[in-house]
VEXKOLPA-659062 format. One line per 3 residues: number of its first residue (from 1); for each residue z, y, x of C-alpha. Coordinates in nm, 2 decimals. Layout:
! VEXKOLPA-659062
NUM	Z Y X | ...
! end
This chain:
! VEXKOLPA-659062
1	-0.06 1.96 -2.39 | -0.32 2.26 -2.37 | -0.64 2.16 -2.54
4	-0.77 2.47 -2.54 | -1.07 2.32 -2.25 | -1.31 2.04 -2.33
7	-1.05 1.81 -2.09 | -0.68 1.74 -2.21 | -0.67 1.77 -1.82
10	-0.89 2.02 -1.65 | -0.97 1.92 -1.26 | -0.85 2.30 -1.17
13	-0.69 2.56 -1.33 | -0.90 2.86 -1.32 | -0.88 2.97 -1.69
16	-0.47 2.94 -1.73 | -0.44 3.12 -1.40 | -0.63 3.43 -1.49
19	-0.44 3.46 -1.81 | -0.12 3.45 -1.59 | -0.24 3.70 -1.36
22	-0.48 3.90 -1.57 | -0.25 4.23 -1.60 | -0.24 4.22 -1.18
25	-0.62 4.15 -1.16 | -0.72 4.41 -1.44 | -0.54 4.68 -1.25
28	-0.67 4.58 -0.88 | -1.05 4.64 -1.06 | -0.97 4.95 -1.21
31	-0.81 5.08 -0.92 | -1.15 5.03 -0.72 | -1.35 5.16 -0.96
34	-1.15 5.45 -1.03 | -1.19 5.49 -0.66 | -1.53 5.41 -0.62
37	-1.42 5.24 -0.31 | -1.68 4.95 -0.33 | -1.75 4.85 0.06
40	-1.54 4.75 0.33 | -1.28 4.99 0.24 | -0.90 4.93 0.31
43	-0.91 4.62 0.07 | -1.08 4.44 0.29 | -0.84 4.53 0.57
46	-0.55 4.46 0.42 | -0.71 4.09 0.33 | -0.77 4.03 0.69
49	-0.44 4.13 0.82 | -0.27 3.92 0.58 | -0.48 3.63 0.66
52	-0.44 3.70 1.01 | -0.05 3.68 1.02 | -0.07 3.39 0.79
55	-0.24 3.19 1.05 | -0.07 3.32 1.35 | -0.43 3.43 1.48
58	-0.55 3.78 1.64 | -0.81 3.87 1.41 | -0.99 3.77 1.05
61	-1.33 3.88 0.95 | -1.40 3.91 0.57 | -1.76 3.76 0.51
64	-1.95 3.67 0.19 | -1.90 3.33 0.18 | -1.80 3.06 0.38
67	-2.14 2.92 0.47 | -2.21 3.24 0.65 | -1.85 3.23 0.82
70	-1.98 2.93 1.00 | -2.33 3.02 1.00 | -2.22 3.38 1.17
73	-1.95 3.19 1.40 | -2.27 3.01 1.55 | -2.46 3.30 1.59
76	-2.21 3.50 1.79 | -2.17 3.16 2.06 | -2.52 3.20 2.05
79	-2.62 2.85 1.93 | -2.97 2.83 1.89 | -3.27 2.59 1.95
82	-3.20 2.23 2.17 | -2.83 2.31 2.13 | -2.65 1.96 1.92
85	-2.33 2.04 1.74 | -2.09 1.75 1.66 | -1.96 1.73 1.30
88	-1.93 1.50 1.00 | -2.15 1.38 0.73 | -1.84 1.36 0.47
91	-1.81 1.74 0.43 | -2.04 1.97 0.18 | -2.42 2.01 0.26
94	-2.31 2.40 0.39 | -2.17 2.29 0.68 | -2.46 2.13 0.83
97	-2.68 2.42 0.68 | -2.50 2.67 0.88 | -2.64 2.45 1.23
100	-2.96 2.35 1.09 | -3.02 2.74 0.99 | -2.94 2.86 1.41
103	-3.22 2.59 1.47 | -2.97 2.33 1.65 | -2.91 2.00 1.58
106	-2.61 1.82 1.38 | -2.50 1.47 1.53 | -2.30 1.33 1.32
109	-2.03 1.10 1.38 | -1.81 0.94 1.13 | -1.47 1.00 0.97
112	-1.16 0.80 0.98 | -0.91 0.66 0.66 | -0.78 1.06 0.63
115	-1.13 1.16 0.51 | -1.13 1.34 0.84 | -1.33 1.38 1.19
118	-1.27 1.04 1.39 | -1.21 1.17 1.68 | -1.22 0.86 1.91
121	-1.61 0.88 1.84 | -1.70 1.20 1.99 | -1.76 1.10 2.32
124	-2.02 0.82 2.22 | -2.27 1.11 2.10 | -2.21 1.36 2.37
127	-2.51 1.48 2.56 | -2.63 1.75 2.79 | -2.74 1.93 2.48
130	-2.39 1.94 2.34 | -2.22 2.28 2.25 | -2.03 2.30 2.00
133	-1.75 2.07 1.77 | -1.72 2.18 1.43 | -1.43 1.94 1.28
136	-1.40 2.01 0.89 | -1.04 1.98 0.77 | -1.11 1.79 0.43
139	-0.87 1.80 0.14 | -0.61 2.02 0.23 | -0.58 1.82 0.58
142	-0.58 1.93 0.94 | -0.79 1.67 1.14 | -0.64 1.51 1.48
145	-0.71 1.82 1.68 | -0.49 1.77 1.99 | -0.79 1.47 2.02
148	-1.09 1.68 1.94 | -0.95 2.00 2.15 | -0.89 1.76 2.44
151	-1.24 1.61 2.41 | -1.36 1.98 2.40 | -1.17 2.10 2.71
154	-1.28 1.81 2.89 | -1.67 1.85 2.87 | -1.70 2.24 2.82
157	-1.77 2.28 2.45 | -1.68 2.52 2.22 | -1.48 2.44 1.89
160	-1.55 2.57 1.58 | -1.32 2.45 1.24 | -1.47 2.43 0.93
163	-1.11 2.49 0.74 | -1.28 2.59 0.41 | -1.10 2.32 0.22
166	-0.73 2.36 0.39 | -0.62 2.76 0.39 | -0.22 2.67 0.49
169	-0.27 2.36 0.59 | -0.10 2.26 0.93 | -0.04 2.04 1.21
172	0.27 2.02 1.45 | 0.29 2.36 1.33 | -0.01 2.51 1.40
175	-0.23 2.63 1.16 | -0.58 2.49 1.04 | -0.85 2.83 1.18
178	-0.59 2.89 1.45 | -0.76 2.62 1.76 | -1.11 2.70 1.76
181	-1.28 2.99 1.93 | -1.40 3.09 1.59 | -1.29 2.95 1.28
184	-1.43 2.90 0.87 | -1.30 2.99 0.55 | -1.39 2.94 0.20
187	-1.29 3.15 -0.11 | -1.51 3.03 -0.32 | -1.33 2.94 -0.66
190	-1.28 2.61 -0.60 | -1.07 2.63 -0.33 | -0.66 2.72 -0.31
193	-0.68 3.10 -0.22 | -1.02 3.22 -0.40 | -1.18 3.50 -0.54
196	-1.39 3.56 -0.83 | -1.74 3.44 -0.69 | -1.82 3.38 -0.36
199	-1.62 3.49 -0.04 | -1.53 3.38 0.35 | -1.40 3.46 0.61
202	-1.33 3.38 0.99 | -1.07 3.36 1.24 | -1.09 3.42 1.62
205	-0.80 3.50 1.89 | -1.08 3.68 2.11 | -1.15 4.04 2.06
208	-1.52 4.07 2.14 | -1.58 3.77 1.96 | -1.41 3.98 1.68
211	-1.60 4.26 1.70 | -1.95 4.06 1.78 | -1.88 3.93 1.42
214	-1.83 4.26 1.23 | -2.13 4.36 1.36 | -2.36 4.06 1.26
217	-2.18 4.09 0.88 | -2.30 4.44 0.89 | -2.65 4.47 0.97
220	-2.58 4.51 1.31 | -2.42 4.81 1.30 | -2.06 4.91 1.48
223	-1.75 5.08 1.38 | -1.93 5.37 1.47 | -2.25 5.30 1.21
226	-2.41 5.29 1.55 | -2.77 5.03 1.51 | -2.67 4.80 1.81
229	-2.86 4.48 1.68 | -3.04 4.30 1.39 | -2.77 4.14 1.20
232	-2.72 4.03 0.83 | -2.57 4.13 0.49 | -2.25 3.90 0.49
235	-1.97 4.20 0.40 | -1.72 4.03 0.21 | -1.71 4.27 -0.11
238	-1.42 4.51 -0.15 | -1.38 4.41 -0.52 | -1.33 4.07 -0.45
241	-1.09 4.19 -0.15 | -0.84 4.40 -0.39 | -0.86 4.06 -0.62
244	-0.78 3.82 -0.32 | -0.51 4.05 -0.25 | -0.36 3.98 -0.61
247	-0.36 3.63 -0.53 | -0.27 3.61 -0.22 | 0.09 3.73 -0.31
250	0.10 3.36 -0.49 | -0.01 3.18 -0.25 | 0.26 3.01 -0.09
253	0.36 2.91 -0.42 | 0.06 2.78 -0.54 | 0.08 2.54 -0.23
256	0.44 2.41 -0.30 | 0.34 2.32 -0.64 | 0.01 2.13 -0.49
259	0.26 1.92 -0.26 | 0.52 1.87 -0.57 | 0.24 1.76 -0.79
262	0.13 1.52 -0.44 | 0.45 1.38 -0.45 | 0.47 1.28 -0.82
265	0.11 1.10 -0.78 | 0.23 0.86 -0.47 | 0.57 0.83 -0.70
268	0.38 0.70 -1.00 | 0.09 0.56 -0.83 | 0.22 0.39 -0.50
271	0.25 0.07 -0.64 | -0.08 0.03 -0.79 | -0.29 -0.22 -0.60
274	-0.62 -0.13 -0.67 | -0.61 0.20 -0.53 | -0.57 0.41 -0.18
277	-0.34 0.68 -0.20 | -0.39 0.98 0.05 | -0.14 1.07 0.31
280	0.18 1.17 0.14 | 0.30 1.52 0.14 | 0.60 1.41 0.36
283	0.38 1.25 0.63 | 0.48 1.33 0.98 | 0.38 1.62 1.20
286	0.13 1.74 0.89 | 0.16 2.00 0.61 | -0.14 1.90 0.37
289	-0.24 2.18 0.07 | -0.39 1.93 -0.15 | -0.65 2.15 -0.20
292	-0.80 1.78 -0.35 | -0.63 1.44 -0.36 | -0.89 1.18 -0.35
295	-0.80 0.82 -0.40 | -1.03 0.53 -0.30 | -1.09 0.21 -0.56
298	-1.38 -0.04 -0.54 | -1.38 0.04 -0.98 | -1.45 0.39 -0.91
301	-1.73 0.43 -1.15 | -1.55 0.22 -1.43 | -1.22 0.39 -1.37
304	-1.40 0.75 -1.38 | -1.56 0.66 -1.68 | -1.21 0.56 -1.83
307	-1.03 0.89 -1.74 | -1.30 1.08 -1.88 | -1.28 0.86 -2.20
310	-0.90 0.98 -2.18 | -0.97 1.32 -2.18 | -0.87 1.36 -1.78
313	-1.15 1.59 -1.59 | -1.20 1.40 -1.25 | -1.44 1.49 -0.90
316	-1.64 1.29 -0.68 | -1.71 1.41 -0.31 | -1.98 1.34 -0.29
319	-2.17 1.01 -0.42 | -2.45 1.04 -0.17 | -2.37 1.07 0.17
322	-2.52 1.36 0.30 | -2.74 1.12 0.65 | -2.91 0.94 0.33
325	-3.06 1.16 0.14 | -3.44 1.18 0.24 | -3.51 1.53 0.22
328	-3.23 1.66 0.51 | -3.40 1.45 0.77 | -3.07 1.32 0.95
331	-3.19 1.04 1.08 | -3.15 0.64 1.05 | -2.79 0.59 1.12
334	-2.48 0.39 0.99 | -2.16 0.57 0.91 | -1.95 0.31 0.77
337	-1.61 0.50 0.65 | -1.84 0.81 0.53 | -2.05 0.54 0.29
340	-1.75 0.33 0.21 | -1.58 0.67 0.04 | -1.90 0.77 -0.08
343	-1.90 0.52 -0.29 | -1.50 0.46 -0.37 | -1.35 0.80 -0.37
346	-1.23 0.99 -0.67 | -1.04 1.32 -0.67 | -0.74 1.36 -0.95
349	-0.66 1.72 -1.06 | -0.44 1.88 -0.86 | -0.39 2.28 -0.90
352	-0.07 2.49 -0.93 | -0.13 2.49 -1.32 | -0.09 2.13 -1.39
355	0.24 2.07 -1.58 | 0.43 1.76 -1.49 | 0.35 1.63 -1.85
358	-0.01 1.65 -1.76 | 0.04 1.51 -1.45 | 0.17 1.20 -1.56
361	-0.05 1.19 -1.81 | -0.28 1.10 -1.55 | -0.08 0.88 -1.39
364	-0.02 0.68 -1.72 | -0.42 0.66 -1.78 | -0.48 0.53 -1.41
367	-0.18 0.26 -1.44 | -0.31 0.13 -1.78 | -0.65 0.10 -1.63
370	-0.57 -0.14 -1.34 | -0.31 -0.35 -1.60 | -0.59 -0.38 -1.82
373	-0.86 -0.47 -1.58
! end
C-alpha cells in the first residue's frame, strides 16, 4: 500500500495522478508557453467543444470557476433584486453566493434520501417573486429532473443546474448541464474532470444566451473586442484549458473506475447495519460518477475518528448546515433531511487511483468498527 501521503488512504488522488500523467501535462505547459498563447486561445475552444459533445448541448463557455458559471448564468437571465431562486441548503456555500451576489433571494427547500433537491417541495415555496430553480446534482447524482422541469414549465421559471459535482453523470440518458437554460460546472481540483487551480464552465442550448455569456466573462467585450457592456474578468485561463484537455482524454475512464470502486463498497458494505449506503451504481434509469460516496451513520464522529486512527482520509459535507450558521442570514427554518445528514454523513475515498487493496482496506476498517461497537 502507498504510504508515501500522511493517509495509508488518501480521500483523492491528486498526487499519484499527476505522476501518471506528468509527461502529457509537462508538454501541454510547454507548448503554451512556447507559444505564448496565454488567453482564450484555441485551448479554450477545443475544451468547450469537447465538453459540449460530451453533454449533447449546443454550446460550453470556459469560465474561471464555477461559482462565477452560476453567478454569470444569473446575470445573463437578468436576476436581480426582489427576484427568489429555489435551491438547497445541502450544497457548498457557492451556490447560494452566486444569488445572494445578483441581490435576489435563496429559498431554500429541503433534500430527499439521495442527498438531492426534493422535488415534491417546490411548489410549497413558490411565489410571485419566483424565477429561477437551481437544482444541485450532489455526489456524482442527477436530481429527479423530469419533477423539477415539470414544476418549471408549469409556473414560468427558468432552470438553472448546479452540476458542479456530477460532470457525466446522467439520467434516462440525458446528461446532468444538458435541461436547464443555462447550466454550472466545476473544475476545481476536487472534482472528477479538474484542472490545476480553479476553473468552470457553463452549458446552454440557446445561442444568444451563449454569446451574452462570453461577453460578461470578458469585460463586456464581443468577438469583435467591440466594448458592448460592463462585464467581469471570469476567462477560463488557456493554461488550465491545454491541461483540462490532457485530462479530459481520461475521462471516461476515470468514471468507470469511480462506479467499479461504487460497486465493491455496496459489495463489502451492504450488509452492515449501522450504515446507509448511497444509490448503487446499477440503480435504474441513473448513471452516478461518484464524484463522492457519502454514507449516513448515527456514529459518524466516532467512526471518523476510527478511520482516521486507521490511517483512512475521510470528508464531511458539511457539518453545519448552511440555513444555521448566523452570519448568512437565511432565516429561521427547519430542513429536516439537510440537518439529519449534516450531522450523519461521511464520504469514503473514492477516485480513479484507489487500488482495490485500498479499497477494501477501507471496507475492512468500517466492518470492524460496527462488530466492535
Amino acid at each position: 500500500m502507498d504510504t508515501s501521503n500522511a493517509f495509508l488512504v488518501p480521500y483523492v488522488g491528486l498526487k499519484a495522478e499527476f505522476e501518471q500523467r506528468k509527461n502529457e501535462l509537462t508538454r501541454a505547459f510547454e507548448a503554451i508557453g512556447s507559444s505564448a498563447g496565454y488567453v482564450l486561445r484555441d485551448e479554450v475552444s477545443q475544451f468547450e467543444t469537447s465538453i459540449a459533445d460530451m453533454l449533447g448541448v449546443g454550446y460550453a463557455i470556459g469560465v474561471n470557476s464555477g461559482t462565477d458559471a452560476l453567478f454569470l448564468a444569473l446575470k445573463a437571465l437578468n436576476i436581480g433584486p426582489g427576484d427568489e431562486v429555489i435551491t438547497v441548503a445541502h450544497t457548498f456555500v457557492a451556490t447560494l453566493a452566486a444569488v445572494v451576489h445578483c441581490g435576489a433571494k435563496p429559498i431554500l427547500i429541503d433534500i430527499a434520501d439521495d442527498f438531492n433537491m426534493a422535488a415534491d417541495k417546490l411548489e410549497q415555496v413558490l411565489s410571485g417573486a419566483t424565477k429561477v430553480i437551481i437544482p444541485v446534482h450532489m455526489n456524482g447524482r442527477c436530481c429527479n429532473m423530469s419533477a423539477i422541469l415539470a414544476v418549471a414549465e408549469k409556473y414560468g421559471l427558468h432552470v438553472i443546474e448546479d452540476a458542479a459535482q456530477s460532470l457525466g453523470a446522467h439520467i434516462d440518458g440525458r446528461h446532468a448541464g444538458s435541461f436547464g437554460v443555462a447550466n454550472a460546472f466545476s473544475l476545481h481540483p476536487m472534482k472528477n474532470l479538474h484542472c490545476y487551480g480553479d476553473g468552470g464552465v457553463i452549458t446552454t442550448n440557446s445561442a444568444s444566451l451563449a454569446e451574452q455569456l462570453k461577453v460578461l466573462r470578458n469585460h463586456g467585450q464581443n468577438a469583435t473586442k467591440a466594448l458592448i457592456s460592463f462585464g467581469f474578468n471570469s476567462r477560463l485561463d488557456n493554461l488550465q484549458a491545454a491541461l483540462l484537455n490532457v485530462n479530459f482524454k481520461y475521462f471516461a475512464d476515470d468514471v468507470k473506475r469511480r462506479r467499479e470502486l461504487a460497486g465493491r463498497y455496496h459489495q463489502g458494505l451492504g450488509s452492515v447495519s449501522g450504515i446507509k449506503l448511497p444509490q448503487p451504481p446499477e440503480d435504474s434509469g441513473y448513471f452516478d460518477t461518484f464524484s463522492s460516496f457519502p454514507i449516513l451513520s448515527e456514529d459518524r464522529d466516532l467512526l471518523l475518528k476510527y478511520l482516521q486512527a486507521k490511517g483512512v482520509e475521510c470528508f464531511i459535507h458539511w457539518e453545519t448546515p448552511l440555513h444555521h450558521n448566523q452570519y448568512l442570514n437565511l432565516g429561521n427554518i427547519e430542513l429536516p433531511m439537510t440537518e439529519r445528514v449534516s450531522r450523519e454523513v461521511l464520504s469514503l475515498p473514492i477516485h480513479p487511483f484507489l487500488d482495490n487493496d485500498q479499497c477494501d482496506y477501507v471496507i475492512t476498517a468500517v466492518r470492524e468498527f460496527f462488530d466492535g461497537y
